[in-house]
Residue, then its C-alpha position, 0 to 999 in steps of 0.5 A: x461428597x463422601x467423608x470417613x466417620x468423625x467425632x461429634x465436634x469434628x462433624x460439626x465442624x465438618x458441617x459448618x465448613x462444607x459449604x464453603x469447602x464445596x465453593x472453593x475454586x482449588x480440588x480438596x481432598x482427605x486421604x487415609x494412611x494407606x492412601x485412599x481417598x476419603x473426603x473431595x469437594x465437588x471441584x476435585x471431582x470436575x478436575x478429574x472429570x469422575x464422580x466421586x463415587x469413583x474416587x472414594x475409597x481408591x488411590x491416586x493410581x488407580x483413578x489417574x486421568x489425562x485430565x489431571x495431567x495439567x493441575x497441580x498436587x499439593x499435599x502435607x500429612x495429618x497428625x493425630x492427637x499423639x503426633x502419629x501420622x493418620x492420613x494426609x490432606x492437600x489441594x488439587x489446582x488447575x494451573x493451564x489456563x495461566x500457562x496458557x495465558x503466558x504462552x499466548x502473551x509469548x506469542x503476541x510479543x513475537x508476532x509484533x517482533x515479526x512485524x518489527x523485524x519484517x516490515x519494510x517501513x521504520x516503525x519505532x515508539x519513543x518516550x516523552x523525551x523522543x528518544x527511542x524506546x524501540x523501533x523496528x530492524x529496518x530503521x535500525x539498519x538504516x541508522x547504522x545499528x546492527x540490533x534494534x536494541x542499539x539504538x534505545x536511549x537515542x534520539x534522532x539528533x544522534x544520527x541526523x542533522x540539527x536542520x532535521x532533528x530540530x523539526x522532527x523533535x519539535x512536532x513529536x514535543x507538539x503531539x505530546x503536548x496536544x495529543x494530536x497526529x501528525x499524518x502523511x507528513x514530507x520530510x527531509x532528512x540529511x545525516x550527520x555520517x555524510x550520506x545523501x539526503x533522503x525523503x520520507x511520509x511520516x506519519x506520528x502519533x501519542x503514545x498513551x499508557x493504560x491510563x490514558x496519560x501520553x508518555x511519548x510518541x509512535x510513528x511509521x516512516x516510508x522512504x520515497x526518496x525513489x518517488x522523489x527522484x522521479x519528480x526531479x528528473x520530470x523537473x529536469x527534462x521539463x528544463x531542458x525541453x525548454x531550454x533546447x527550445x529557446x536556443x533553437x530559436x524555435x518557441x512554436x515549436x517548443x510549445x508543440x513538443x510540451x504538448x506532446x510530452x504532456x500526454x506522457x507526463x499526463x501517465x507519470x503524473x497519475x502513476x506519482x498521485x497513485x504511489x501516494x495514495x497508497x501510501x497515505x492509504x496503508x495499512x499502517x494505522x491498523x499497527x496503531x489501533x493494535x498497539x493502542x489495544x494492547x496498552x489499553x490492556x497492558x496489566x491484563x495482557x494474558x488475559x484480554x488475548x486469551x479470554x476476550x473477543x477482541x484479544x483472541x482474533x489480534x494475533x492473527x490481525x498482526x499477522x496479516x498486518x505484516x503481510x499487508x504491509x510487504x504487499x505495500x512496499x512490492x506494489x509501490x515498487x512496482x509502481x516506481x518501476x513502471x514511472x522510470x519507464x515512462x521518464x525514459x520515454x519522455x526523454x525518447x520523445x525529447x530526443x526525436x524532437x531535437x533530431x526533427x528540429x534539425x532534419x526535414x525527414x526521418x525515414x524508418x521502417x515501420x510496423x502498423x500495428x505496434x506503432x497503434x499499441x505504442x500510442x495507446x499505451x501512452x495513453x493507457x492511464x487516461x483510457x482506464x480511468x475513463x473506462x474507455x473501450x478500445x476497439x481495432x480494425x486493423x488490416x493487413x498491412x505490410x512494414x511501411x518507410x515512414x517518419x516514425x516519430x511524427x506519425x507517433x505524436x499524430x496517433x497519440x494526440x488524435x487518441x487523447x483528443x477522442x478521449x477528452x471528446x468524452x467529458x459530459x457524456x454519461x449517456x453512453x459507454x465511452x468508445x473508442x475505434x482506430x481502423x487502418x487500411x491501405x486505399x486502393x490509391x496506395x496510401x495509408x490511411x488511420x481513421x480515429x473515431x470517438x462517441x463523444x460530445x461532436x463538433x458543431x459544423x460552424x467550428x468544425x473547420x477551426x479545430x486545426x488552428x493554433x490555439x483553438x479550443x473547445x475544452x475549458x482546459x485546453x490550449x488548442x496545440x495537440x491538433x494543430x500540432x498533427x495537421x503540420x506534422x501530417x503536412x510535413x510527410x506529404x499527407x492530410x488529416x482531416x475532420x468529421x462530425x454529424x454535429x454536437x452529440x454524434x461524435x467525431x472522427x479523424x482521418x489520417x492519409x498518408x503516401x507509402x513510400x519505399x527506400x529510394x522513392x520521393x517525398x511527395x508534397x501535399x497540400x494542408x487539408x485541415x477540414x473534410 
């Protein structure tokens, strides 16, 4: 650097001052009277992006920069030894990096406001006494505030009753006191406003400071009083299936029909396992491991997100965070939906039944095709987690006068028979083919074939006897339940097999009929 002449004391003080002059991390500089620059240390020069050739000798005019548009002048007079003003001297500091800091920190608390404000799960933090300390829109709503802010310094006493809070309060003083989670749990909750009870899959956790030391507890609460009542209504029609059965006098009959319905509580059942499992899989714990980030760094905030790896990429994690977790509560709302659908069907099912039980036939026009579709749709969750493919050879075939009903229980239990023939084959792709045609003698025949296990000929002709299984988990009702109903329209339903290993195949042959035209009976041809 280039400085003015200077007395033998003052150089000497110069000399013994430049070294650390030149180290200093603000800009320095000397000035004369009229404004020229006559000392800058190195940082100076780096602030302003120019030697200091360029800068000696010239005003701050002439070598101002964008560069400098960021830092920060600080300048006081220099007096001489009769109190006249010579020339100035000052300080040139940087100050957007900590700008920069402040508003990445700005940023980061509005992204985990979004994230409170947005998601569709109650997520709240408490302190060591578990009342809230904050908590997200959605539970506040619920909880009757109309701001999150509403409900600090509360507790969950005040809005629900002693037989939830109770229990509620005494796992997060348990976390608190162990340091453990409490993941995935079933709750309960009533309210102390009246309002019906709701179910809800809480996960907790402790709250710890930079230290380490647990000052509260976190947690995240799904409301899946919808799943819940969907297991109630199952319940529900289970009872009176069941009751309807025994005051019908008629237990055969009654254990066929559970039967049939279990194929479709089978799909319910799967779709009820898959809800929680996606709940138990959310992404919720990723708030918890930024939440922990950020407390682990919570006196150096602006730094860690401006300078470390870790920090940059967390904002942009806490935005996709809030989108993972909305695609959660569409999904699981979509799955409800679908389960909904089939409790309705089941009490469609129900309904046939009863109205069977007291009427010998049935009669409806019918569409072949659709009637095949319905029955793999039944079966639709069981045929995709065997990856079972389906293959349909069905021909031409005008709209038939058949019982509807007793024809739809027939196709579902023959499908999941074919697709239970799979178990222990891994040999081979799982296939399964369903062929209709009319015969030349006029009857309808559907053949449904599967390329499992087989049937040995020896027991070929006992698979249509009540209660006989070859399944370690069977009951032996789903075949013996579509031979009688095959009986009951005037048809047959028969057997085949080329021994264990080779598959099987059932075929179904009934008499077409028009409005008007008898009800042939037929012998029961349980064996071909």
């Amino acid at each position: 650097m280039q400085s003015p002449p200077a007395s033998p004391a003052s150089a000497t003080l110069l000399e013994d001052a430049a070294p650390i002059v030149e180290q200093l991390p603000a800009g320095i500089f000397r000035k004369d009277t009229e404004g020229r620059f006559t000392f800058v240390n190195a940082r100076f020069c780096q602030l302003k992006g120019m030697p200091a050739e360029r800068i000696l000798g010239r005003t701050p005019a002439e070598i101002a920069s964008e560069e400098a548009a960021s830092c920060q002048l600080i300048e006081s007079p220099v007096l001489g030894p009769d109190g006249t003003v010579i020339g100035s001297q000052g300080l040139l500091l940087e100050v957007p990096e900590r700008n920069q800091e402040d508003a990445m920190l700005a940023n980061e608390r509005e992204l985990l406001r979004a994230l409170l404000d947005n998601s569709p799960d109650h997520i709240y933090f408490k302190d060591a006494q578990s009342r809230f300390i904050k908590t997200s829109t959605a539970q506040a709503l619920e909880f009757g505030m109309s701001t999150p802010e509403g409900l600090v310094g509360k507790s969950d006493f005040d809005v629900f009753s002693e037989a939830h809070a109770r229990p509620a309060f005494e796992d997060e003083q348990e976390i608190i006191r162990t340091g453990l989670p409490m993941i995935g749990k079933v709750e309960r909750e009533t309210w102390i406003d009246g309002r019906p009870d709701t179910w809800a899959l809480t996960t907790k956790m402790p709250l710890r400071n930079r230290a380490g030391q647990i000052v509260g507890t976190f947690g995240i609460t799904k409301n899946i009083s919808d799943l819940k009542e969907a297991e109630r209504q199952i319940a529900e029609v289970h009872k009176q299936l069941v009751e309807a059965s025994h005051l019908a006098g008629m237990a055969r009959i009654a254990t066929n029909v559970l039967h049939n319905v279990g194929n479709v509580l089978n799909s319910v059942n799967v779709s009820a396992a898959l809800i929680l499992s996606r709940v138990r899989a959310s992404k919720v714990a990723g708030l918890a491991r930024a939440v922990q980030l950020m407390e682990e760094h919570a006196d150096d905030l602006g730094a860690f997100l401006a300078s470390d790896p870790k920090g940059k990429v967390l904002p942009g994690y806490l935005r996709q965070l809030a989108s993972a977790l909305v695609a959660e509560q569409e999904a699981a709302i979509r799955e409800l939906a679908a389960l909904g659908k089939n409790v309705e069907h089941i009490k469609e099912i129900i309904a046939a039944q009863q109205a069977y039980a007291g009427a010998s036939r049935l009669l409806e026009k019918v569409q072949i095709r659709e009637l095949v579709d319905d029955a793999l749709r039944i079966n639709a969750v069981a045929l995709a987690r065997r990856r079972m493919v389906v293959e349909k050879e069905i021909a031409p075939v005008p709209e038939l006068l058949l019982d509807q009903g007793r024809l739809l229980q027939i196709l579902v239990n023959l499908i999941s028979n074919a697709e239970q023939a799979m178990d222990g084959v891994t040999d081979r792709e799982p296939r399964l083919i369903l062929r209709v045609e009319l015969t030349p003698g006029q009857r309808l025949r559907i053949c449904v074939e599967d390329n499992g296990v087989g049937i040995a000929t020896q027991v070929l002709p006992q698979v249509f006897v009540h209660g006989f299984t070859t399944k370690k988990t069977g009951h032996g009702f789903g075949l013996h339940s579509a031979v009688i109903a095959a009986h009951e329209m005037g048809g047959t339903l028969t057997a085949h097999s080329d021994g264990p290993g080779t598959g099987a195949a059932f075929t179904l042959e009934l008499p077409v009929e028009t409005e008007g035209s008898p009800h042939p009976a037929a012998p029961l041809n349980t064996v071909g």
